[in-house]
C-alpha positions in Angstrom: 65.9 -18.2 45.5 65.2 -17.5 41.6 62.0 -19.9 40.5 61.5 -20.4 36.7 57.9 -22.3 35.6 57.8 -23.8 32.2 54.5 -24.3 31.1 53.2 -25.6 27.4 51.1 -25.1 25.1 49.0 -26.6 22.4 50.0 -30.1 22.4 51.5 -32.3 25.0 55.2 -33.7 24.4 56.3 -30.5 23.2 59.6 -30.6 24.5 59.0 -28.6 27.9 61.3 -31.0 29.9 64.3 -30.5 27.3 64.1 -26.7 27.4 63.7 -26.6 31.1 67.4 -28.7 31.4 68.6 -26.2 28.7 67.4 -23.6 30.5 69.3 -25.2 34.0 72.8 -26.0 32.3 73.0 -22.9 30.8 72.1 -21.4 34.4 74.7 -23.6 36.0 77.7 -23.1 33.0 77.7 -19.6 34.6 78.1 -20.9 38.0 74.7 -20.9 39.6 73.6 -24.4 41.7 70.5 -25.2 39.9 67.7 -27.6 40.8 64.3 -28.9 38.6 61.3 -29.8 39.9 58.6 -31.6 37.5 55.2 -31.5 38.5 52.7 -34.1 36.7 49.1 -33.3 37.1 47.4 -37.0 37.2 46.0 -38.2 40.3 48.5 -41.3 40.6 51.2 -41.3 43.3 54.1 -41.5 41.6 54.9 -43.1 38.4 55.7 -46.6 39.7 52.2 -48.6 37.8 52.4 -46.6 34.6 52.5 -48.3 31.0 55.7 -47.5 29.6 53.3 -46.9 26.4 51.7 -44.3 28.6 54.2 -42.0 29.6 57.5 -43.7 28.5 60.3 -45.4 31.0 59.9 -45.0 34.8 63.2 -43.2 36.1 64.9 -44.1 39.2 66.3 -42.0 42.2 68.8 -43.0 44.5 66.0 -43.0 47.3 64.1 -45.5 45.3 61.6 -42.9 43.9 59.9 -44.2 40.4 59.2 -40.7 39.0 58.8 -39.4 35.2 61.2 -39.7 32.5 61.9 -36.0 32.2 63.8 -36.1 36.0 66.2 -38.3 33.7 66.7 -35.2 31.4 67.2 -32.8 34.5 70.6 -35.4 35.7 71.7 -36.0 32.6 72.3 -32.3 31.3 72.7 -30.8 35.0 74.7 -33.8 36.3 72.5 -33.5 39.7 70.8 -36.1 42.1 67.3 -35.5 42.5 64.9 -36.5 44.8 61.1 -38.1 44.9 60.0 -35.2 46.6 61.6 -33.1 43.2 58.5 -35.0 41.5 55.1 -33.7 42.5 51.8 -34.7 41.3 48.1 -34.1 42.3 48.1 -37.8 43.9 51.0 -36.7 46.3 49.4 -33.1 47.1 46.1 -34.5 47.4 47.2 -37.1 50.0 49.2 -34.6 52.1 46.2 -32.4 52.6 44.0 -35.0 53.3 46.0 -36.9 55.9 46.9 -33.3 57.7 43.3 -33.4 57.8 42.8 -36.6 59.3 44.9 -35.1 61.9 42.6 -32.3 63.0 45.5 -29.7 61.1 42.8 -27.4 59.4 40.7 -27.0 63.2 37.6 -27.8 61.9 38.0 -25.2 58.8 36.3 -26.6 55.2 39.2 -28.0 53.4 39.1 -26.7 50.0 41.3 -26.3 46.8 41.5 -22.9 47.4 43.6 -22.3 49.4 44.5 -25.3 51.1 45.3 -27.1 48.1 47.1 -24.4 46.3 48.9 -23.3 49.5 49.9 -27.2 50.2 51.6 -26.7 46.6 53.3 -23.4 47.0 54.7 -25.0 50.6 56.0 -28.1 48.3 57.8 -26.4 45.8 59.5 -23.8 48.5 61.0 -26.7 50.6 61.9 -28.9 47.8 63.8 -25.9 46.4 66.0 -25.2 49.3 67.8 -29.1 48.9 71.1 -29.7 47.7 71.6 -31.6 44.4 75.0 -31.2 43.9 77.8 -32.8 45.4 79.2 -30.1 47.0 76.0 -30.1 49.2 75.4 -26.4 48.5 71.6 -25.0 48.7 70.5 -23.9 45.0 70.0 -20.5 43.9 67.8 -21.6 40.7 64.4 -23.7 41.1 63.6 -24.5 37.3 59.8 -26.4 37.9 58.2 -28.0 34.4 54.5 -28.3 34.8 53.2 -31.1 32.8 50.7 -31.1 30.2 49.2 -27.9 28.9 47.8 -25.0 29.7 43.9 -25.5 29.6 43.6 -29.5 30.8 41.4 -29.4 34.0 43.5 -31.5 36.2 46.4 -28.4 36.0 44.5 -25.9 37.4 45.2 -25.9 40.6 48.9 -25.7 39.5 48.0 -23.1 37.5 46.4 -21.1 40.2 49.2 -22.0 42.7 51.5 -20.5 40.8 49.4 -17.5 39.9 50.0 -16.3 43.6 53.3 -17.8 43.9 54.5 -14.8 41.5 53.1 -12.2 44.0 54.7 -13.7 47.2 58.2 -14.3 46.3 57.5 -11.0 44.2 58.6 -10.4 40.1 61.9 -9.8 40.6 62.5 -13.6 42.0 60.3 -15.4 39.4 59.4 -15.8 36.1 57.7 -17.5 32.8 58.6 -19.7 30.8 55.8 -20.5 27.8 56.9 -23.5 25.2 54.4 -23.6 22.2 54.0 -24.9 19.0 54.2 -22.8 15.3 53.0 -25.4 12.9 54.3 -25.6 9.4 51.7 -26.7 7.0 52.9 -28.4 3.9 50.4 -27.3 2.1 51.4 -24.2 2.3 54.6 -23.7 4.0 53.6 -21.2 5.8 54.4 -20.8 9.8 51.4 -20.4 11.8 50.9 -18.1 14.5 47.9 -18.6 15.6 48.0 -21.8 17.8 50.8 -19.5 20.1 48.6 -16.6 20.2 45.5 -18.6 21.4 47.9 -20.3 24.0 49.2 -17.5 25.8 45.7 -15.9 25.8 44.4 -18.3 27.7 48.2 -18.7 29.9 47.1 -14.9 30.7 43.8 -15.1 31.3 44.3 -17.7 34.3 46.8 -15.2 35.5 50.2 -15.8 34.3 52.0 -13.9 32.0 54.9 -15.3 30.4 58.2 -13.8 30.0 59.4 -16.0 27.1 57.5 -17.6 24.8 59.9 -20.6 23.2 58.7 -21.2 20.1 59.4 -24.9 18.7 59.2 -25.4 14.9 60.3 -27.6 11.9 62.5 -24.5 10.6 63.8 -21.4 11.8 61.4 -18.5 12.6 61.4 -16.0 10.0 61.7 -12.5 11.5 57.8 -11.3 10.7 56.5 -14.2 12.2 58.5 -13.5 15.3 57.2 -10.1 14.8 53.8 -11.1 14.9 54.0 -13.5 17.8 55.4 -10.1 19.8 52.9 -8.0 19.1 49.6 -10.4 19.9 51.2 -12.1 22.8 52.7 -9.3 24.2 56.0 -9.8 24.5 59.2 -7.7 22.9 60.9 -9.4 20.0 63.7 -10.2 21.8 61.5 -12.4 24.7 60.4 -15.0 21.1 62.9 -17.8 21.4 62.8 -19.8 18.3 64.0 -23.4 19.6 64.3 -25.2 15.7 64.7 -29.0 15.2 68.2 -29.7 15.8 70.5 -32.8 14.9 71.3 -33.1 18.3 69.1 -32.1 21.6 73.0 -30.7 23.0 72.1 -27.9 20.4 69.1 -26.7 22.4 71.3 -24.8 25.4 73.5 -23.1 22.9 70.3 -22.0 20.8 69.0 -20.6 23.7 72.3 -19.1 24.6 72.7 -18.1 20.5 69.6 -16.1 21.4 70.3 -13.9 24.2 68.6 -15.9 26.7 71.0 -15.4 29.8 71.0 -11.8 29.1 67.5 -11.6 29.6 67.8 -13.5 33.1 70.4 -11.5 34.2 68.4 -8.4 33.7 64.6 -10.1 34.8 66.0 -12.0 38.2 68.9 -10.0 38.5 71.2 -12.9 39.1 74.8 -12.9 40.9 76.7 -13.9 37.4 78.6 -11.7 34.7 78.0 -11.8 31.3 80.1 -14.2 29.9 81.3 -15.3 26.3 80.0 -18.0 24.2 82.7 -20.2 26.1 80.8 -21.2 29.0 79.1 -23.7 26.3 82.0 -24.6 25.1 81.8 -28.2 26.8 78.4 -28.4 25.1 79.5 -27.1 21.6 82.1 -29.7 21.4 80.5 -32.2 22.5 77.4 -31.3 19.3 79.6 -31.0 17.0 81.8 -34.7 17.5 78.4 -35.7 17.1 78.0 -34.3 13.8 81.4 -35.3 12.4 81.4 -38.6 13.4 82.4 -41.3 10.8 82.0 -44.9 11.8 78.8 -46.7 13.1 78.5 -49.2 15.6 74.7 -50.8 15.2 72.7 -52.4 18.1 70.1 -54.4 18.1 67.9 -53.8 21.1 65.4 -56.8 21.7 62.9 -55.5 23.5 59.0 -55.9 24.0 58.0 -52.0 23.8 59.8 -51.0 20.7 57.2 -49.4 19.1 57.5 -46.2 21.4 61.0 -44.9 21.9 60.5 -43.2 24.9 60.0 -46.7 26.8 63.7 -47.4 26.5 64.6 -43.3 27.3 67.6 -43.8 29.7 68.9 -46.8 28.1 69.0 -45.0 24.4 70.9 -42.1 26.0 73.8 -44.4 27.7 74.5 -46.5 24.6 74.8 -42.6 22.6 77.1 -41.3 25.7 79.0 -44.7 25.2 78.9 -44.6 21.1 80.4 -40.8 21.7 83.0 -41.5 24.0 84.3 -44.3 21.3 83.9 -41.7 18.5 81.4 -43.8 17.0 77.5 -42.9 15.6 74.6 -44.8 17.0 72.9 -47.2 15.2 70.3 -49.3 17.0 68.0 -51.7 15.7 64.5 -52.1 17.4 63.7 -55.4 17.6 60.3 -56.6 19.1 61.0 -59.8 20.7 57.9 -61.3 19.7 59.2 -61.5 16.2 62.2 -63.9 17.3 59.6 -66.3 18.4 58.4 -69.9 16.5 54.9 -68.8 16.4 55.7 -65.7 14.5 57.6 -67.9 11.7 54.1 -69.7 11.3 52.1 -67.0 11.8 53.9 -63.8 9.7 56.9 -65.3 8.3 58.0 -61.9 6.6 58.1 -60.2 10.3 59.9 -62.9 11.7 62.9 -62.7 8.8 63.1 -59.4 8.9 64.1 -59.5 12.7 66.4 -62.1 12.4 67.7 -60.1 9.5 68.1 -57.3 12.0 69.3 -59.3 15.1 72.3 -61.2 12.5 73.9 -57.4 11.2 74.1 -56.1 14.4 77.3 -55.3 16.0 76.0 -56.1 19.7 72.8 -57.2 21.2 71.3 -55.5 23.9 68.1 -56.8 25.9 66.7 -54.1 28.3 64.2 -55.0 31.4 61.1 -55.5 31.5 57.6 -57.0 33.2 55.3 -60.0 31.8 55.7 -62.8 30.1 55.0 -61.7 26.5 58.1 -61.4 24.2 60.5 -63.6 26.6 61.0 -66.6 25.0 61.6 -63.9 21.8 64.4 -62.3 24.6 65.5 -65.8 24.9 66.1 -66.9 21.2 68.1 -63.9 20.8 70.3 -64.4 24.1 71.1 -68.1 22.8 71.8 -66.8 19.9 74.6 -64.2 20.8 76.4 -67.0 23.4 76.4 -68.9 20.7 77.6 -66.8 17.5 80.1 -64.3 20.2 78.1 -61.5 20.0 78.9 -59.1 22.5 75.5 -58.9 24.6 74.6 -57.1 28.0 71.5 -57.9 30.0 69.7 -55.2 32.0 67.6 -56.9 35.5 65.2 -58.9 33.6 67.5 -59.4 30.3 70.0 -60.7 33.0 67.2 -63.4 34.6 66.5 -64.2 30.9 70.1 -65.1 30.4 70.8 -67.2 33.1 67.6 -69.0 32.1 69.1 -69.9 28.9 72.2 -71.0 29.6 70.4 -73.6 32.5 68.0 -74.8 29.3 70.4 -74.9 26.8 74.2 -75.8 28.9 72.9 -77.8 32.0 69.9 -79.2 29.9 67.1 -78.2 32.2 64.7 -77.4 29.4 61.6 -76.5 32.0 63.9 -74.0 33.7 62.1 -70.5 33.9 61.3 -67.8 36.4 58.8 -68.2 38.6 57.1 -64.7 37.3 56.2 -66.4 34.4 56.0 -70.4 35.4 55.2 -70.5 39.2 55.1 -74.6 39.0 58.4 -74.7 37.2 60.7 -77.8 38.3 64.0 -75.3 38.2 63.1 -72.1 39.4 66.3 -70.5 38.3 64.9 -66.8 39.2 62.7 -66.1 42.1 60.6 -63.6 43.7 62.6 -61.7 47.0 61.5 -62.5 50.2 60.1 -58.8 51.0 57.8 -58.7 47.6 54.3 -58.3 48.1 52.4 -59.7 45.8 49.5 -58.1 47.3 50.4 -54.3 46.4 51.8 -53.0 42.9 52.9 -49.6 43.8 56.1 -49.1 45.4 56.9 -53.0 47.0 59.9 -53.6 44.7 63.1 -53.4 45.6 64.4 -50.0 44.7 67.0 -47.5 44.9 70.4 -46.7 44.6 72.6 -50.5 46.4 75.6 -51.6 46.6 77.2 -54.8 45.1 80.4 -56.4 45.8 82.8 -57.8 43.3 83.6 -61.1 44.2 86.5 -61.9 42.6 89.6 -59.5 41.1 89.9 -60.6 37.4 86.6 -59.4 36.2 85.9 -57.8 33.3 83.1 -56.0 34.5 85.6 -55.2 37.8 88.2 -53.4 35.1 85.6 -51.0 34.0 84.4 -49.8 37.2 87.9 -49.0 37.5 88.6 -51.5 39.6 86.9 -51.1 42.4 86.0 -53.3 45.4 82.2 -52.5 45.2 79.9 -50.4 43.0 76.1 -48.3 43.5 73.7 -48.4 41.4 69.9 -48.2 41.1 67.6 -50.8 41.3 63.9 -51.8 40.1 63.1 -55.5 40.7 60.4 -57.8 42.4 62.6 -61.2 40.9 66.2 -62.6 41.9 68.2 -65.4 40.6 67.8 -68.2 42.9 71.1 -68.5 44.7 70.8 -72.1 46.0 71.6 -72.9 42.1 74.5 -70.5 42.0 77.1 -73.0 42.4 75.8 -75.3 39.4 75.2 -72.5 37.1 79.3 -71.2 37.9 80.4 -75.2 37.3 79.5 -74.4 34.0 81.5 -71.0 33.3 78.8 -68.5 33.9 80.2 -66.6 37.2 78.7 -64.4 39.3 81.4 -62.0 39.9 79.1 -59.5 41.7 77.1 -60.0 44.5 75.3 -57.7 47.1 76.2 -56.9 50.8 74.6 -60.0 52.2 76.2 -61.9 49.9 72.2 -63.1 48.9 71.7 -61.8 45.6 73.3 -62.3 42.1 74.3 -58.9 40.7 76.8 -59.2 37.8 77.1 -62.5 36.0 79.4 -63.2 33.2 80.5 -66.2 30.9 83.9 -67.6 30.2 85.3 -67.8 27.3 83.2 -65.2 25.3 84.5 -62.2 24.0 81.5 -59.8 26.1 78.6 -61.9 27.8 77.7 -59.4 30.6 74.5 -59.4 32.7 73.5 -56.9 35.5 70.6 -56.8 37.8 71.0 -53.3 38.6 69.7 -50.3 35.8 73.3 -48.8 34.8 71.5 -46.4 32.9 70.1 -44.2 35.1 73.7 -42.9 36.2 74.8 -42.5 32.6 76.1 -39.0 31.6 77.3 -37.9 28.5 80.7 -37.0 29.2 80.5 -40.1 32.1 79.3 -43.1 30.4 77.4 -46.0 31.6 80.4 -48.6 32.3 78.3 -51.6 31.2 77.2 -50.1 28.6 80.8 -48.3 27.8 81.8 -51.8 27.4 79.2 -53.7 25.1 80.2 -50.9 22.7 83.9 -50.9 22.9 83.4 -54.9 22.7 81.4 -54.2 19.4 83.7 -52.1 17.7 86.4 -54.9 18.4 88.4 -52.6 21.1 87.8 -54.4 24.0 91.3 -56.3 24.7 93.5 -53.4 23.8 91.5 -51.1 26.0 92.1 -53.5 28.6 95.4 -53.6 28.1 95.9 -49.9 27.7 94.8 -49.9 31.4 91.0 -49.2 30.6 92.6 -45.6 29.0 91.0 -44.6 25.3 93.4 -44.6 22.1 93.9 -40.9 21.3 92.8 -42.1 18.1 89.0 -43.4 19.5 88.8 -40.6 21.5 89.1 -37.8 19.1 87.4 -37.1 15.2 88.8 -35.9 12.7 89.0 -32.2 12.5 89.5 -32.0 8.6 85.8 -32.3 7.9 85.0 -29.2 10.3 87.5 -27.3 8.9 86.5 -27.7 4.8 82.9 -27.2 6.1 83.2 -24.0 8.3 85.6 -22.3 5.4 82.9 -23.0 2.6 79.4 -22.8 5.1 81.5 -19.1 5.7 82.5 -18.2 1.7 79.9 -20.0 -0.3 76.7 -20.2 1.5 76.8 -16.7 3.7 79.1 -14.9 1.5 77.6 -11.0 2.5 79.0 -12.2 5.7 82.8 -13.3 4.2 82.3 -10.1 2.3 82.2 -7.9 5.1 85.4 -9.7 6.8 87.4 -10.5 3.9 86.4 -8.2 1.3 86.3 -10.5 -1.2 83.4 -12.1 -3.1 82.2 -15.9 -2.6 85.1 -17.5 -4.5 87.7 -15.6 -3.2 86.4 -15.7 0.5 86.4 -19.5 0.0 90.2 -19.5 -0.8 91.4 -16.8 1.4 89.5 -19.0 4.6 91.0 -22.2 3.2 94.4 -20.8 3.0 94.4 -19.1 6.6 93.9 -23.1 7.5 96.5 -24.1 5.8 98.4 -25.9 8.8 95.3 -26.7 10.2 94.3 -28.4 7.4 97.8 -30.0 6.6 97.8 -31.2 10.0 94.1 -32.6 10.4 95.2 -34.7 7.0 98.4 -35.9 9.2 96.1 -36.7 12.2 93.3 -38.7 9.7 96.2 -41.0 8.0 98.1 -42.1 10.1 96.0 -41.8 13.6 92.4 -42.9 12.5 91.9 -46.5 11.1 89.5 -46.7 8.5 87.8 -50.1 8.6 87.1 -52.6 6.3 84.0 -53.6 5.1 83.8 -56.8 6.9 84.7 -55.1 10.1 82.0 -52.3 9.1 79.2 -54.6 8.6 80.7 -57.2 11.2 77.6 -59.5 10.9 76.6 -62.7 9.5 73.1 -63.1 8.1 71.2 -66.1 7.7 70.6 -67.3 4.2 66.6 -68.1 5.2 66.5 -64.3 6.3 64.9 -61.4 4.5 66.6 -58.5 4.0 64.5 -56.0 5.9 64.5 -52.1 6.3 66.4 -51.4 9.7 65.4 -49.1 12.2 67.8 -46.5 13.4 68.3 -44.4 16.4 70.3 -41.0 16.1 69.3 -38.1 18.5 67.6 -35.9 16.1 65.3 -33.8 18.4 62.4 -32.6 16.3 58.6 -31.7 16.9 57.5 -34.9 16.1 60.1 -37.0 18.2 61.1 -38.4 14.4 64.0 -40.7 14.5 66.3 -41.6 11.9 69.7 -42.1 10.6 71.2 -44.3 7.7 72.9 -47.3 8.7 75.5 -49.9 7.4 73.4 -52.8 6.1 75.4 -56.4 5.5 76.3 -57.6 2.1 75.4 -60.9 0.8 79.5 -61.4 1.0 80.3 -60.0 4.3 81.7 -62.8 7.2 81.3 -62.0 10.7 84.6 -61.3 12.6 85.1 -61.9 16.4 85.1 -58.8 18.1 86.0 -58.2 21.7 86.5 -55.0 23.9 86.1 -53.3 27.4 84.7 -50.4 29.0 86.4 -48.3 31.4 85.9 -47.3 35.2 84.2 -44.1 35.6 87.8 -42.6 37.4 89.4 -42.9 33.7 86.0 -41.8 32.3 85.9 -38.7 33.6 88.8 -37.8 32.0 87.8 -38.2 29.0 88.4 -34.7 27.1 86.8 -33.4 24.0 88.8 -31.8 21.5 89.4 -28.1 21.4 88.2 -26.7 18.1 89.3 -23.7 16.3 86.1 -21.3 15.8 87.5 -18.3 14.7 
């Protein structure tokens, strides 16, 4: 077993959990089974009670474990299922040793940090590496652990010291050091600094860890003296400075460390059973950045939600509707709407705030409302739900978007106006949602009903059936303490909203949609923690094909993509490689042309001739540009403001900076019905990226 510890440096959020799943898919494109293990230094249990302002969303496992976001990151890019044990935190370790105390364990011996502690963490990390996250069952060969926080905070030093005799018993050749640190770019002077780095790995090396590569994250590329520098007072060679650059995508970050020589160094340090390989074992990954880049057409979102202000709150579900937006060819816009601003009270209160989110919520192509605790911001949810039955917006509701929906359709269709969830009115006269018979209202921390479940579709004409390919059942992960109250199910259905999914007892409303609307989709289940970028989310696969308008035909295709929505335009890459190649490196189309700038330009140009003829073919009569109405695809309230919009893209950068230009209505624009489908993850996997010409 190879083990590979990523520590940080400097400031906290650096990016530690995105270069340690770089660092595993690179490790698995050559074949290796990989497995992550993130290890979170506060004293709580597990990440169950947390703030998503705190820490961001709480992940789910299959076993029901609410761990930190960064797990997320390890499935996504590894494609893996993790356990709760895979997340280990002082809470955890702290209440192992102490109840092998309780029973008598230590003989009578003083139970210190050292070593009982240090040795109960080496002893977690050992076992949790030996179990099989892939399907194939296999045990890993690669441990890659992410130690939270950074080096220096007092709660990490037992890790710190853990690991500092970890190195010496599974000896040098079977682990090493990863150090992720910070090189600073003031404005002022534009001018990398080193120094932050250098004072970071001193103190790394001081507690007894030296690191093998220091990853360097920074605004711009690192110019070769500063890496220079950084080699000679943290004692590394140049070649062990990674520069990891802010990117336009975070699918970038394995090939950069690929670009860099970063399996080479593996293969020599941990001598690992692989060959060295081409560039082509990214290939998947390469693709898959640069559709990305080329992408045309937007399809906006507006995500009504009640943590807006922090991104990371809403991690999983921002990474299934981009795996959904690629898959359709399509760039991500979304539109953060706090659902606070929807509400009455804001119109008296700030009226500018409240028009510019209605503003929002009217251009958007689809409306998405996410879950959620507490009863701030629902009524907010609520507005906005209404308002997408009503106008035919295609909308999806996630566990407590989908309670929210079926309380607005008993208010507003069967004319119970009290009707609420008993979370937020317990003396409510039509308790449409509920709390489960197994809650404990007594205890926070891990009394919900959690984990991956299984739900059964009731009936064979469902939409939501269709993109699960359809299947007789589906599993998916749950986090919930409230139910729709199934005594009203049969009064609620009367009126067109079916529950066409259902769970094994046959107790519990899992999918629910309306009649008669072109995509009116709720789930209780979180499809978004089994999203994958080249497997999208199906729920969320189809609020996006319903945006764009291409949910009949994708039915009636069989749920099978349009080569057309499935593939960009090459011509795009292929102008841009032949002048990024002639004009703007032109020493380098010197040396392999032997021509200047100009001429280098033409030559590359003409040797993609047919590639170029044919990509023109492909982009007239194969890709439908659309019109502006259909681009826009929103009707805005006169009474409404026109308000800056807030994007989402997936610009990775130091400061977690998000942004992206979006199409914003015209006073003249109409909406247009739209209507679409998703498709069941047996088609989904097949969907293929294009092959690209790099030569």
């Amino acid at each position: 077993m190879k083990y590979i510890l990523v520590t940080g440096g400097v400031i906290s959020g650096i990016g530690k959990g995105i270069i340690a799943s770089s660092v595993g898919t690179i490790l698995k494109s050559c074949g290796l089974h990989v497995t992550s293990i993130k290890i979170d230094p506060y004293i709580n249990i597990d990440a169950g009670t947390f703030s998503p302002y705190e820490h961001g969303e709480v992940f789910v496992l299959d076993d029901g474990g609410e761990v930190d976001l960064d797990l997320g990151n390890y499935e996504r890019f590894l494609d893996i299922r993790l356990t709760k044990d895979n997340n280990l935190t002082t809470g955890k370790i702290y209440q192992y040793v102490i109840n092998k105390e309780r029973k008598g364990d230590y003989l009578g011996k003083t139970v210190q940090v050292v070593p009982h502690i240090t040795d109960a963490i080496q002893e977690w990390v050992m076992r949790q590496a030996l179990i099989p996250v892939d399907e194939d069952g296999l045990e890993p060969q690669v441990c890659v652990i992410e130690l939270g926080g950074t080096v220096g905070d007092i709660e990490s030093m037992p890790f710190i010291e853990a690991f500092r005799q970890f190195q010496f018993k599974v000896k040098r050749e079977n682990f090493c050091n990863i150090h992720v640190s910070l090189v600073p770019q003031p404005s002022s002077t534009g001018e990398q600094k080193t120094k932050p780095t250098q004072n970071s790995v001193r103190e790394l090396r001081g507690l007894g860890l030296s690191p093998d590569l220091v990853v360097c994250r920074c605004s711009n590329p690192l110019d070769t003296s500063v890496k220079e520098k950084i080699s000679m007072f943290c004692h590394v060679e140049p070649e062990q400075v990674i520069c990891v650059h802010d990117v336009s995508s975070i699918y970038r970050v394995p090939l950069l460390l690929e670009e860099q020589g970063v399996v080479d160094y593996f293969l020599r340090r941990l001598d690992l059973p692989i060959e060295r390989q081409p560039r082509k074992m990214l290939m998947k990954w390469k693709e898959m950045a640069d559709r990305y880049d080329r992408l045309l057409e937007t399809c906006s979102i507006a995500l009504v939600g009640k943590y807006t202000k922090f991104s990371d709150s809403y991690a999983s579900v921002i990474k299934a509707l981009e795996h959904s937006a690629l898959a359709i060819n399509h760039k991500l816009e979304i539109k953060y709407i706090d659902s606070t601003d929807l509400e009455p009270s804001t119109l008296q209160e700030e009226p500018v705030r409240y028009h510019e989110a209605w503003q929002k919520l009217c251009s958007a192509h689809g409306v998405l409302v996410p879950g959620g605790f507490g009863v701030r911001g629902t009524e907010g949810k609520i507005q906005a739900i209404s308002w997408a039955r009503k106008q035919k917006k295609p909308f999806l509701g996630v566990c407590l978007g989908m309670q929210l929906a079926v309380v607005e359709f008993s208010r507003n269709v069967l004319g119970w106006q009290d009707a609420n969830s008993t979370e937020f009115d317990p003396n409510t006269n039509h308790p449409v949602v509920i709390d489960m018979p197994e809650h404990n209202p007594g205890q926070m921390g891990g009394t919900m009903r959690l984990g991956k479940r299984r739900t059964l579709f009731q009936t064979t004409n469902s939409v939501m059936r269709k993109l699960y390919g359809d299947a007789d059942y589906l599993e998916e992960r749950h986090r919930h303490r409230f139910e729709v109250n199934p005594v009203l199910k049969k009064c609620l259905e009367e009126q067109g909203l079916k529950f066409v999914g259902q769970d094994v007892e046959g107790e519990r409303m899992e999918i629910v949609e309306l009649e008669d609307h072109p995509f009116f989709v709720g789930v209780q289940y979180h499809p978004e923690f089994l999203s994958r970028p080249i497997k999208p989310s199906p729920p969320y696969f189809g609020l996006l094909l319903a945006s764009v308008g291409r949910l009949p035909h994708y039915l009636q295709k069989g749920c099978r993509l349009s080569p057309r929505w499935g593939y960009a335009p090459l011509v795009p890459r292929v102008v841009t490689d032949a002048f990024q190649r002639a004009i703007i490196t032109p020493s380098v189309m010197s040396k392999t042309t032997g021509t200047g700038s100009l001429a280098g330009a033409l030559l590359m140009l003409t040797r993609k001739l047919p590639l170029l003829l044919w990509g023109f073919l492909r982009l007239l009569l194969c890709h439908p540009w659309p019109s502006p109405a259909t681009r826009h695809g929103g009707q805005v309230s006169p009474s409404a403001a026109s308000g800056a919009t807030i994007t989402s893209g997936t610009l990775w950068s130091v400061g977690n900076c998000v942004s992206s230009s979006g199409c914003r209505p015209q006073p003249g624009d109409t909406y247009s019905d739209r209507s679409g489908s998703s498709s069941p993850d047996s088609e989904i996997t097949e969907l293929k990226f294009p092959s690209i010409n790099h030569d």
